[in-house]
GUSE-652383 format. One record per residue (C-alpha): residue number from 1; chain; x, y, z. Coordinates in steps of 0.5 Angstrom, whole numbers. Example, Ala and Ser with C-alpha at 12.3 -4.5 7.8 and 13.67 -1.06 7.14 Angstrom:
2
num = 1, cadena = A, x = 25, y = -9, z = 16 .
num = 2, cadena = A, x = 27, y = -2, z = 14 .
This chain:
364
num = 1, cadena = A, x = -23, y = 23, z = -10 .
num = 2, cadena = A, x = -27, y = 17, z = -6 .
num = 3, cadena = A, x = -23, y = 13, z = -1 .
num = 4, cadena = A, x = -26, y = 7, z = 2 .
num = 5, cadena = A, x = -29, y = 8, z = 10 .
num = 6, cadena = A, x = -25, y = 5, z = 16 .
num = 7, cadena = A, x = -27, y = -2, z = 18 .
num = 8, cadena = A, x = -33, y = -2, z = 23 .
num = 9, cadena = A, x = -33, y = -2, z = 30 .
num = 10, cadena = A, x = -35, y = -9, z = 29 .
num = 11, cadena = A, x = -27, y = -11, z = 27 .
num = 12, cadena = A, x = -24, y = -8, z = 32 .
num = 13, cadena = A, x = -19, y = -13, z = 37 .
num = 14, cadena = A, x = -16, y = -6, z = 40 .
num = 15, cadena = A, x = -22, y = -2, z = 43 .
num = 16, cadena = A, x = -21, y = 5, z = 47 .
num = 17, cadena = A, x = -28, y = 8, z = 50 .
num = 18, cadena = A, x = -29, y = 14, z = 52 .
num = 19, cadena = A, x = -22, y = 15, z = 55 .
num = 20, cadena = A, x = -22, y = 20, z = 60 .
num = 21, cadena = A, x = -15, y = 24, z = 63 .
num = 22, cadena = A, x = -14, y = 29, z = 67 .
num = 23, cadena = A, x = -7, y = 31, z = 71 .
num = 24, cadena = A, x = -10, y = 37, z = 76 .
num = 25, cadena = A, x = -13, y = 42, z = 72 .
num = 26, cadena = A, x = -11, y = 39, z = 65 .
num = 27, cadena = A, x = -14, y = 35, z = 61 .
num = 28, cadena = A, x = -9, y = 31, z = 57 .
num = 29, cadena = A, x = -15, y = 26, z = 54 .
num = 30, cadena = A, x = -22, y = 28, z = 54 .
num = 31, cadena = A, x = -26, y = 23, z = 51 .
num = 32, cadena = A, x = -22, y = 18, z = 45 .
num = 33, cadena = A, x = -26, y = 13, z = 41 .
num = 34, cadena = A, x = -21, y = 9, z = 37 .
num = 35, cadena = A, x = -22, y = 2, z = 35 .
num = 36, cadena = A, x = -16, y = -2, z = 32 .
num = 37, cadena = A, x = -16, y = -8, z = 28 .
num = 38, cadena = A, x = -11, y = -14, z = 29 .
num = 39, cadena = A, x = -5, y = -14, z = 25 .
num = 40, cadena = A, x = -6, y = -7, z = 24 .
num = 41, cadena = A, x = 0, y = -1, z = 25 .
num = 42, cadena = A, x = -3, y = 5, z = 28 .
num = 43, cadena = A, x = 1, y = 12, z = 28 .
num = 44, cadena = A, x = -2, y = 16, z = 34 .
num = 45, cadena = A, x = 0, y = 23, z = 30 .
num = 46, cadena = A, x = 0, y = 30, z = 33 .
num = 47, cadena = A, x = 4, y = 36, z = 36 .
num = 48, cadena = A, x = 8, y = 35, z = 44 .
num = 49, cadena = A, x = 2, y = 36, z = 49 .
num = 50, cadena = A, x = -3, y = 33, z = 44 .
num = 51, cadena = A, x = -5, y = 27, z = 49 .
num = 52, cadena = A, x = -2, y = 22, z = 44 .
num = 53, cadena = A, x = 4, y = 19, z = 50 .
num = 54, cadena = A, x = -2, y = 19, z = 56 .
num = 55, cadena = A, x = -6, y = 14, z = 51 .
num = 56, cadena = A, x = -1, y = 10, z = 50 .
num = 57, cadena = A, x = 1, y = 9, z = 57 .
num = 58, cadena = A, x = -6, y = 8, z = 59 .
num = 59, cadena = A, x = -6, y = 2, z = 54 .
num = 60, cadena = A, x = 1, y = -1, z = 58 .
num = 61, cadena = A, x = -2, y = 0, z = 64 .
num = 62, cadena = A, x = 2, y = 4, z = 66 .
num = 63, cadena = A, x = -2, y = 10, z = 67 .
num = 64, cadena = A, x = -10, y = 10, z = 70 .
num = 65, cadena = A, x = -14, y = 13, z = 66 .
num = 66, cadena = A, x = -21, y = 17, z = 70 .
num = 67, cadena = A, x = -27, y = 14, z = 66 .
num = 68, cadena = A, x = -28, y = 10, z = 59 .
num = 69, cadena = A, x = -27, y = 3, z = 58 .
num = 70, cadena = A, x = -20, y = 0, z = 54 .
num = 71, cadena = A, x = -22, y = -8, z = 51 .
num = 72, cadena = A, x = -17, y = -13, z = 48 .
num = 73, cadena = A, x = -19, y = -19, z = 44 .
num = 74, cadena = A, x = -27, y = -17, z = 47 .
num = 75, cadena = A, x = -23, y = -17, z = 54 .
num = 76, cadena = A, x = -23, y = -10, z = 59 .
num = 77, cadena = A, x = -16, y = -9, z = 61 .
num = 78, cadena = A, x = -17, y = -3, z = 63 .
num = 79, cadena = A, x = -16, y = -5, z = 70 .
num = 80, cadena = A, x = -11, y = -11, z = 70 .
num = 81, cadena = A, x = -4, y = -10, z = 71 .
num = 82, cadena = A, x = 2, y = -8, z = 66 .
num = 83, cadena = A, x = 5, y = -14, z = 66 .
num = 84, cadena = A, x = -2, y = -18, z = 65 .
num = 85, cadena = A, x = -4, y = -14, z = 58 .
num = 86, cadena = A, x = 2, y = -18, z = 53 .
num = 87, cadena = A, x = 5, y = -13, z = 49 .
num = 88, cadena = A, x = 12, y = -11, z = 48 .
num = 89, cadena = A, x = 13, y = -4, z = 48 .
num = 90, cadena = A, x = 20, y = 1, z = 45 .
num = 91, cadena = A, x = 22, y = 7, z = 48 .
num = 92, cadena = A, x = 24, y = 13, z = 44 .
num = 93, cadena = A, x = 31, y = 13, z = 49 .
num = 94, cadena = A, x = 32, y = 4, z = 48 .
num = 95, cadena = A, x = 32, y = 3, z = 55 .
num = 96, cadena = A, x = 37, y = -2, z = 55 .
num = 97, cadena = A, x = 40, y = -4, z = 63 .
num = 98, cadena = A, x = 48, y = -2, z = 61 .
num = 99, cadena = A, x = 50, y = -7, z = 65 .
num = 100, cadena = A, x = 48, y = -12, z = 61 .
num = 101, cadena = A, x = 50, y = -16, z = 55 .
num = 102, cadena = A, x = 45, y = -15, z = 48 .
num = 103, cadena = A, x = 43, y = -23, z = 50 .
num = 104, cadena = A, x = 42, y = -22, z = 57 .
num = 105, cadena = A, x = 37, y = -15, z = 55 .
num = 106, cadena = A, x = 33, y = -19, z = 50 .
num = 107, cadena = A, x = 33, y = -25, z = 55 .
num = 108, cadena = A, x = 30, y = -22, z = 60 .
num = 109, cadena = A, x = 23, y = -22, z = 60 .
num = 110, cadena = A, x = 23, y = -29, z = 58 .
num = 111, cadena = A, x = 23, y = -35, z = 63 .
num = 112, cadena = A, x = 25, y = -41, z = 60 .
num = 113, cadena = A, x = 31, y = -45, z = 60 .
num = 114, cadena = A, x = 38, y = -43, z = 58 .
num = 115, cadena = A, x = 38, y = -47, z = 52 .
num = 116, cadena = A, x = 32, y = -45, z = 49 .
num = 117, cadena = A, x = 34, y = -38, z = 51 .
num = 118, cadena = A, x = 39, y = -37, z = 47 .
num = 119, cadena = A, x = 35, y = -40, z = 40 .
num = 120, cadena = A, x = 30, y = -35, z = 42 .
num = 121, cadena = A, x = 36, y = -29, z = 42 .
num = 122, cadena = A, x = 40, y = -32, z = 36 .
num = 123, cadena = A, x = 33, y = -33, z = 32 .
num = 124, cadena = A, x = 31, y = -25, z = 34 .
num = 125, cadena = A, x = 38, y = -22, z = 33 .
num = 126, cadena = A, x = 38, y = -25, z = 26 .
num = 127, cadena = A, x = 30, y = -22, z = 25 .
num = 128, cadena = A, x = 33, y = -15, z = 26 .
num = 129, cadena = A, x = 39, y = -15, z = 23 .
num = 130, cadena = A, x = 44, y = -16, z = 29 .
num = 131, cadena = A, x = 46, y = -23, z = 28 .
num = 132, cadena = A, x = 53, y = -25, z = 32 .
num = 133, cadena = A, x = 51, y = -18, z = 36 .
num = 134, cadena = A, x = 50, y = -23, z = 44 .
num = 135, cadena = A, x = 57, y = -22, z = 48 .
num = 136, cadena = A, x = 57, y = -14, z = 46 .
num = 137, cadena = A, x = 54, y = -9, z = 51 .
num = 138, cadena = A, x = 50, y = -3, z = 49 .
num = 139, cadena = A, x = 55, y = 3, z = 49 .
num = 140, cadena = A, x = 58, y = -2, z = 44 .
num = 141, cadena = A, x = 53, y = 0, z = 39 .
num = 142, cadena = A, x = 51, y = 5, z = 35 .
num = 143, cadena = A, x = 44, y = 9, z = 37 .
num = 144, cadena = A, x = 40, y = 5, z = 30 .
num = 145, cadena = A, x = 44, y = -1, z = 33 .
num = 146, cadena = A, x = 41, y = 0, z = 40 .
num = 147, cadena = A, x = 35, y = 1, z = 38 .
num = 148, cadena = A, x = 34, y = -6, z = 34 .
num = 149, cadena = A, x = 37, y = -10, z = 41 .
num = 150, cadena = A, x = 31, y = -5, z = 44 .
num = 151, cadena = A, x = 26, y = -8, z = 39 .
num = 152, cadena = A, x = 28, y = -15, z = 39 .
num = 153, cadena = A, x = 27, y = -15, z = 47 .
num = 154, cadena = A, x = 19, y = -12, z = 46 .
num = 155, cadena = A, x = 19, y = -18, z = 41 .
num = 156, cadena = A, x = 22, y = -24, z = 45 .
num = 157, cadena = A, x = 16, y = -26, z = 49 .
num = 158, cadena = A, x = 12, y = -26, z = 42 .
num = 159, cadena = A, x = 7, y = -21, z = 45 .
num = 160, cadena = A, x = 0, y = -20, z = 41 .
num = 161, cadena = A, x = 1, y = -12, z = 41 .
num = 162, cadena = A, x = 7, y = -8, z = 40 .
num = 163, cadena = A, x = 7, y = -1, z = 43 .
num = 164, cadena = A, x = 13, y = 4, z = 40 .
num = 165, cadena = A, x = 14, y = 11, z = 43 .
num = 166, cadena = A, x = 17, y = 16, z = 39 .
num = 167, cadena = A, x = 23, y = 10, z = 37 .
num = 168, cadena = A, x = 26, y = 13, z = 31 .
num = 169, cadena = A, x = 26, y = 20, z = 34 .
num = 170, cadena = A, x = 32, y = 20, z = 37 .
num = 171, cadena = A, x = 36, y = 18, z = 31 .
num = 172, cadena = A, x = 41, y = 22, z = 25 .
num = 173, cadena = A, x = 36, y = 23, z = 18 .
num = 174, cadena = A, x = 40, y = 17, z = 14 .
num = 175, cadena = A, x = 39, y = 11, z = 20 .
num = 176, cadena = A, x = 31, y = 13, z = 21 .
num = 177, cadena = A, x = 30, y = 12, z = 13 .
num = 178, cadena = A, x = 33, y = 6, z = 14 .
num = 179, cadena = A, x = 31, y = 3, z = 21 .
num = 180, cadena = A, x = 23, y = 5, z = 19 .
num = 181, cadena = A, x = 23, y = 1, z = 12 .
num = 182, cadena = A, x = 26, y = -5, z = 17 .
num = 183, cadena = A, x = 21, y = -3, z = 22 .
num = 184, cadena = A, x = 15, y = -4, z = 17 .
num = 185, cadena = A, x = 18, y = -10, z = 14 .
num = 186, cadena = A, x = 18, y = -13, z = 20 .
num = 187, cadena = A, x = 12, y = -12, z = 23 .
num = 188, cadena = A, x = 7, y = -14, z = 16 .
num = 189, cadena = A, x = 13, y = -20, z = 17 .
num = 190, cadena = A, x = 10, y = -22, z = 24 .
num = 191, cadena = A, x = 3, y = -19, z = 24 .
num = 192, cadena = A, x = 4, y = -16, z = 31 .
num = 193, cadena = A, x = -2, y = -11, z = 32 .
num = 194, cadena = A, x = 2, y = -4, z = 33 .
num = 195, cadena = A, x = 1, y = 2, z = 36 .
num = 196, cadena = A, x = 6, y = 8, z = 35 .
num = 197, cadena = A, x = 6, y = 14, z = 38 .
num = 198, cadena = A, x = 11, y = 21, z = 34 .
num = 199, cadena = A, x = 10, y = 28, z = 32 .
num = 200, cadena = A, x = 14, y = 26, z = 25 .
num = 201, cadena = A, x = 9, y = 27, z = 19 .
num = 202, cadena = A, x = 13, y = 23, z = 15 .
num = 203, cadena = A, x = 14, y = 18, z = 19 .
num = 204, cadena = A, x = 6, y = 16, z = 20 .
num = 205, cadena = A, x = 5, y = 17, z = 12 .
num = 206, cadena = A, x = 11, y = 12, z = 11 .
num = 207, cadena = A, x = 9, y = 7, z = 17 .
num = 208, cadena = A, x = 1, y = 7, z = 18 .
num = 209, cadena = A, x = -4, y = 2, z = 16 .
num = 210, cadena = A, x = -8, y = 8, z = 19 .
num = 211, cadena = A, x = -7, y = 15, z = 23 .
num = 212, cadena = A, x = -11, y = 18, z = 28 .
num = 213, cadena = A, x = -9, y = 25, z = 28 .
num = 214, cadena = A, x = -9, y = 30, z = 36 .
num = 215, cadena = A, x = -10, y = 35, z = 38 .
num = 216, cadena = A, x = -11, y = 38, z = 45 .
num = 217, cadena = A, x = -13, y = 31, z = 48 .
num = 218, cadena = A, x = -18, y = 30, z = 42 .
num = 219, cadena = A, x = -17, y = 26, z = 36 .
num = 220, cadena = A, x = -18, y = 31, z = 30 .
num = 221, cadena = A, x = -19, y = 24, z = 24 .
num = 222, cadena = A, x = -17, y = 17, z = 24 .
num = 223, cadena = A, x = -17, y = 15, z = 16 .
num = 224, cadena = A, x = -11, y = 12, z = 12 .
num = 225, cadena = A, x = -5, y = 15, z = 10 .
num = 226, cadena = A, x = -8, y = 19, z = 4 .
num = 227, cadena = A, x = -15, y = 20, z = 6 .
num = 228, cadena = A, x = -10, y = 24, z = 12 .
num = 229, cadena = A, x = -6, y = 28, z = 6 .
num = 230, cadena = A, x = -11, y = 29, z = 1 .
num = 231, cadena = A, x = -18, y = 29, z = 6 .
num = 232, cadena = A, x = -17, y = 32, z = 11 .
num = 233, cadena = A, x = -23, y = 34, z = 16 .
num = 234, cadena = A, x = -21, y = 40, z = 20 .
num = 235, cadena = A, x = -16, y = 46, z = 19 .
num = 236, cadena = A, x = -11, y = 43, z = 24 .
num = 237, cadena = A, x = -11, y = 37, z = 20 .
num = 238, cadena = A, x = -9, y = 40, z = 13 .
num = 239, cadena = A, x = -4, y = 45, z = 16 .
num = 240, cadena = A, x = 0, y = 39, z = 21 .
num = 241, cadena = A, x = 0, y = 35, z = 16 .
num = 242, cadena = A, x = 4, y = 36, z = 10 .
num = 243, cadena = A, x = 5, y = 43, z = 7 .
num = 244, cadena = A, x = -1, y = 47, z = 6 .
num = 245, cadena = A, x = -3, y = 53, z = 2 .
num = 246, cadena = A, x = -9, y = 57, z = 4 .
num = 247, cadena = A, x = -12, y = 63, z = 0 .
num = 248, cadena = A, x = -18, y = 68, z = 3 .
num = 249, cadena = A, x = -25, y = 67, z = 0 .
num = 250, cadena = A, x = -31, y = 71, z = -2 .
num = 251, cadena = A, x = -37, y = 70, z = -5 .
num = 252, cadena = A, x = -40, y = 76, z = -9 .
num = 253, cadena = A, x = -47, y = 78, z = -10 .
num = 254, cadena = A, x = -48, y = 75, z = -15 .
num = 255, cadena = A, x = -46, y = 68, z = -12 .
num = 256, cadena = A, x = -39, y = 68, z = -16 .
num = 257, cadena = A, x = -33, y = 65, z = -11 .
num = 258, cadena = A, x = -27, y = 70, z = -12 .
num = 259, cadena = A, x = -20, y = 70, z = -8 .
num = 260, cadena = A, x = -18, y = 76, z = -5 .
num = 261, cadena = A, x = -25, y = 79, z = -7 .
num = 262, cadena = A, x = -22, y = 80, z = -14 .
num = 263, cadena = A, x = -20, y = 73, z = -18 .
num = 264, cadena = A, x = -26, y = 69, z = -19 .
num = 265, cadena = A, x = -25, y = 61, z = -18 .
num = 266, cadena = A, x = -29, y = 55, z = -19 .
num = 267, cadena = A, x = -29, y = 49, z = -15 .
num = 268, cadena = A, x = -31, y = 43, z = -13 .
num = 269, cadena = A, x = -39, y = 41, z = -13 .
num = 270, cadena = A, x = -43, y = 43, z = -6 .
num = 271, cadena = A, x = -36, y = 47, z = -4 .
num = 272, cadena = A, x = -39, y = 53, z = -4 .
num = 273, cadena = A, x = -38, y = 57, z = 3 .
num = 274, cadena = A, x = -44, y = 61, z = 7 .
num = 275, cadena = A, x = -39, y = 65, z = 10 .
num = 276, cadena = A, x = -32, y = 67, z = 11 .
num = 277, cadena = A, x = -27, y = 61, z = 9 .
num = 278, cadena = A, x = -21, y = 59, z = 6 .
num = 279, cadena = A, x = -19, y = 55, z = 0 .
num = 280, cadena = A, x = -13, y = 50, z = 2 .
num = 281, cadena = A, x = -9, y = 46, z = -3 .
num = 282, cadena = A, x = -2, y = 43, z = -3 .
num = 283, cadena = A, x = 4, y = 45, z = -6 .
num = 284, cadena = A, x = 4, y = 39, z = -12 .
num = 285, cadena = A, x = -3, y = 42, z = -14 .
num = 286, cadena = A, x = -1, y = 49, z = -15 .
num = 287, cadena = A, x = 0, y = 47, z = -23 .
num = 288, cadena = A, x = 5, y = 52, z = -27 .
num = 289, cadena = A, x = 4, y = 53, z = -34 .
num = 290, cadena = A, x = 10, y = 54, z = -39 .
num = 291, cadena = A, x = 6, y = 60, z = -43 .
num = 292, cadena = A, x = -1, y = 64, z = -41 .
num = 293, cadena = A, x = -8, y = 61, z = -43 .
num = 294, cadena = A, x = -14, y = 63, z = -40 .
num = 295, cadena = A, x = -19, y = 59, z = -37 .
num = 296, cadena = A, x = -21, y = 58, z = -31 .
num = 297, cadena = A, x = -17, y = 58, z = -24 .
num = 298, cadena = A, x = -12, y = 61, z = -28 .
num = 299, cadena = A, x = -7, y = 66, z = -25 .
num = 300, cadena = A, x = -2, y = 70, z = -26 .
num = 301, cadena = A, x = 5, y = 70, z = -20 .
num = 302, cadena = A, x = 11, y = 73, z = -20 .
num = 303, cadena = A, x = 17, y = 67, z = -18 .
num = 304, cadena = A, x = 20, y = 70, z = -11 .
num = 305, cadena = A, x = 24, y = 64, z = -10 .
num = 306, cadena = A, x = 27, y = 57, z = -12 .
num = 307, cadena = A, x = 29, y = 52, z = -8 .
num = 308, cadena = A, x = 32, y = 46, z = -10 .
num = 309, cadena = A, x = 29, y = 40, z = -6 .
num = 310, cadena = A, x = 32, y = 34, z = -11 .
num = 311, cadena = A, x = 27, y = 31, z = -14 .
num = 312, cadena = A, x = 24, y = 38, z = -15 .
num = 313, cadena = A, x = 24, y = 45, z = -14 .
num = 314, cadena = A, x = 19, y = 49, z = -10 .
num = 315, cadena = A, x = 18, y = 55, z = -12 .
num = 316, cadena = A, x = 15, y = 61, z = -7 .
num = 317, cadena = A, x = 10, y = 65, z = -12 .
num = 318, cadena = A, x = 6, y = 72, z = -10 .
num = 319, cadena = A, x = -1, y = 73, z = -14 .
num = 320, cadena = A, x = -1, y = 78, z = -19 .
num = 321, cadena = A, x = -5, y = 83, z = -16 .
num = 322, cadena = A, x = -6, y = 80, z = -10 .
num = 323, cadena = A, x = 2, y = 81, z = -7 .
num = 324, cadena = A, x = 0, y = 79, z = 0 .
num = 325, cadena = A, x = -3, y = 73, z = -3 .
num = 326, cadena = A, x = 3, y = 67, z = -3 .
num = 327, cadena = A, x = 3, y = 60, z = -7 .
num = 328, cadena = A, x = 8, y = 55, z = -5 .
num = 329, cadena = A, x = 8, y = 50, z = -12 .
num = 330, cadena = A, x = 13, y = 44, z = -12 .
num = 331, cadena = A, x = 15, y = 42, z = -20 .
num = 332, cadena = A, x = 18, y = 36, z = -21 .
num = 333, cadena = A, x = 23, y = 36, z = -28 .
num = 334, cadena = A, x = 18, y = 33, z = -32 .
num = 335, cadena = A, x = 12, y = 38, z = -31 .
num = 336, cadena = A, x = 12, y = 44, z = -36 .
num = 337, cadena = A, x = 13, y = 49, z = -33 .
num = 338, cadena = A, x = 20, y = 48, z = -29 .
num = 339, cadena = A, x = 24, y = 51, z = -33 .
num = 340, cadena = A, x = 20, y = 58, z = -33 .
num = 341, cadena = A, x = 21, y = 57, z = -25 .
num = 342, cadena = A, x = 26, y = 64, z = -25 .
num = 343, cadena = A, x = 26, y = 68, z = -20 .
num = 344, cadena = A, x = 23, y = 75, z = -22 .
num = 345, cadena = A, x = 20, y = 71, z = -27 .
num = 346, cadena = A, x = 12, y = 72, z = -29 .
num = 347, cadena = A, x = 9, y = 65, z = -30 .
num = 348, cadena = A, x = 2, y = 63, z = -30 .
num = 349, cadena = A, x = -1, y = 58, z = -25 .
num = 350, cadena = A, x = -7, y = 53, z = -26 .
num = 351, cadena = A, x = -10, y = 51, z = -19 .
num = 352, cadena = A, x = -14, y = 44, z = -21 .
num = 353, cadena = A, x = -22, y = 45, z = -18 .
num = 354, cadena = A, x = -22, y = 37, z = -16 .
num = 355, cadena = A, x = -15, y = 39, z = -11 .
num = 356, cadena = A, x = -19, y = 45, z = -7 .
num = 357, cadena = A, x = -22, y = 45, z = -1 .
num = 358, cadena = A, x = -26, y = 49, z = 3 .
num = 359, cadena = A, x = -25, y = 51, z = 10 .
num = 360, cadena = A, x = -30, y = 55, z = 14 .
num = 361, cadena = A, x = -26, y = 61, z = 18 .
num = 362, cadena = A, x = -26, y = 59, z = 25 .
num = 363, cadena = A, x = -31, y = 64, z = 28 .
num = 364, cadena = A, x = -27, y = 70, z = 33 .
């Protein structure tokens, strides 16, 4: 599958250059280049220590970055004050003053007259679904409720950037489904540029425009949310991202592709490797066929395990003649071979040459 290449360079209105960081001996940023489009949503997606939150503090100006550039609208910021750069920003543990009504925490950036105040806090508690909410105090609220006052305070100066740090992270699994859904809505409402900082995979895929992927003060790739899933550049990527499935490749004299040194494979065009590499497929690829018919990249597995996940099941299989080689294959009801998912069942597997990639070994 062909995705389209990110915009260019030319289309950025938010441009890091060359971003550099260091606290003492470690370098928590080292050399980011990204470029973000107006009324872009933009996830900074990686594991905790991966430079993702230093970059978003260095955009608010509330951390110094050591070298690069940092431009807004073609303007360097890189240097002015947080409270000159225009953006609103929410944070993972909502911030709120507790001493302070919902009204009086949404007003407090704003510096008009009371009247007008109370219209622009009426009008955002309806954007986020808190209307009537003005005269209660923060531990009133349920945590989804704090974190909706929370972003109508990051939203009351109309600011042209939106800056999230882990903001749903904090909530139960049923109110962050639904508080993203809400989130998402509302940004694509008011067209607000936004950069959100998470370690959550589900929640880039399900929010971004575009996900920058990090590692170790660098960024891995940058691309849509399916070109992140079904793309990925590097084994990090493919293994953060999603759950991976990774088999040992060989190339025989003869030129033959076999994993585990036996079962021969075909793959995509131009995938062939030079030396030692890894096939990696995702779990709704691994096909599961009802009977035995070969062809190529067909294999033999035995059903370990099954485990029912809703809307499919996702059964834990060993290779036939390679017992120390595991597939995980997620069937829905509808695929053809979910009924012969049995535990100790044989069953014949089916891994789609377009949906393989080849990963080189990393070198010891």
């Amino acid at each position: 599958m062909i995705f389209p290449p990110p915009a260019p360079p030319a289309h950025d209105w938010l441009r890091f250059a060359g971003i550099h960081k260091r606290f003492g001996a470690f370098r928590a940023l080292d050399g980011i280049d990204l470029g973000i489009r107006k009324g872009e949503f933009v996830c900074l997606l990686g594991p905790s220590g991966c430079g993702k939150t230093t970059l978003l503090r260095i955009l608010a100006g509330l951390e110094k970055h050591d070298a690069g550039s940092l431009s807004l609208g073609g303007r360097d910021i890189g240097h002015l004050p947080a409270g000159r750069r225009d953006y609103g920003i929410v944070f993972q543990s909502y911030a709120l003053f507790p001493n302070l009504d919902v009204a009086a925490n949404i007003a407090y950036g704003l510096r008009t007259g009371r009247m007008e105040k109370a219209r622009r806090v009426s009008a955002l508690l309806d954007l986020v679904g808190l209307p009537g909410a003005e005269r209660k105090y923060p531990a009133q609220l349920s945590g989804g409720q704090q974190q909706r006052v929370a972003l109508a305070r990051a939203l009351a100066t109309s600011p042209s950037l939106l800056l999230l740090d882990e903001p749903l992270s904090a909530l139960d699994a049923q109110v962050r489904e639904h508080l993203r859904r809400e989130l998402r809505l509302l940004q694509q409402k008011l067209g607000v540029t936004t950069l959100m900082v998470t370690h959550d995979q589900e929640e880039a895929l399900a929010l971004a425009d575009t996900i920058a992927v990090m590692r170790a003060g660098r960024i891995e790739q940058v691309g849509t949310p399916e070109q992140i899933y079904r793309e990925p550049a590097s084994r990090f990527v493919a293994d953060f991202v999603g759950h991976a499935n990774w088999l040992p490749l060989q190339v025989d004299a003869q030129g033959v592709c076999r994993i585990a040194g036996a079962m021969a494979i075909s793959l995509p065009a131009g995938s062939v490797p030079t030396g030692p590499a890894s096939v990696f497929c995702r779990p709704e690829d691994v096909r599961v066929a009802p009977s035995w018919q070969s062809g190529d990249n067909t294999l033999l597995a035995l059903v370990e395990r099954v485990d029912f996940l809703g809307g499919l099941r996702r059964a834990s299989l060993s290779l036939c003649g390679a017992g120390d080689l595991r597939l995980l294959a997620d069937v829905s009801p509808n695929d053809a071979g979910f009924a012969a998912l049995v535990p100790g069942q044989r069953v014949p597997v089916f891994l789609p040459a377009d949906r393989l990639r080849v990963f080189a070994e990393p070198s010891a």
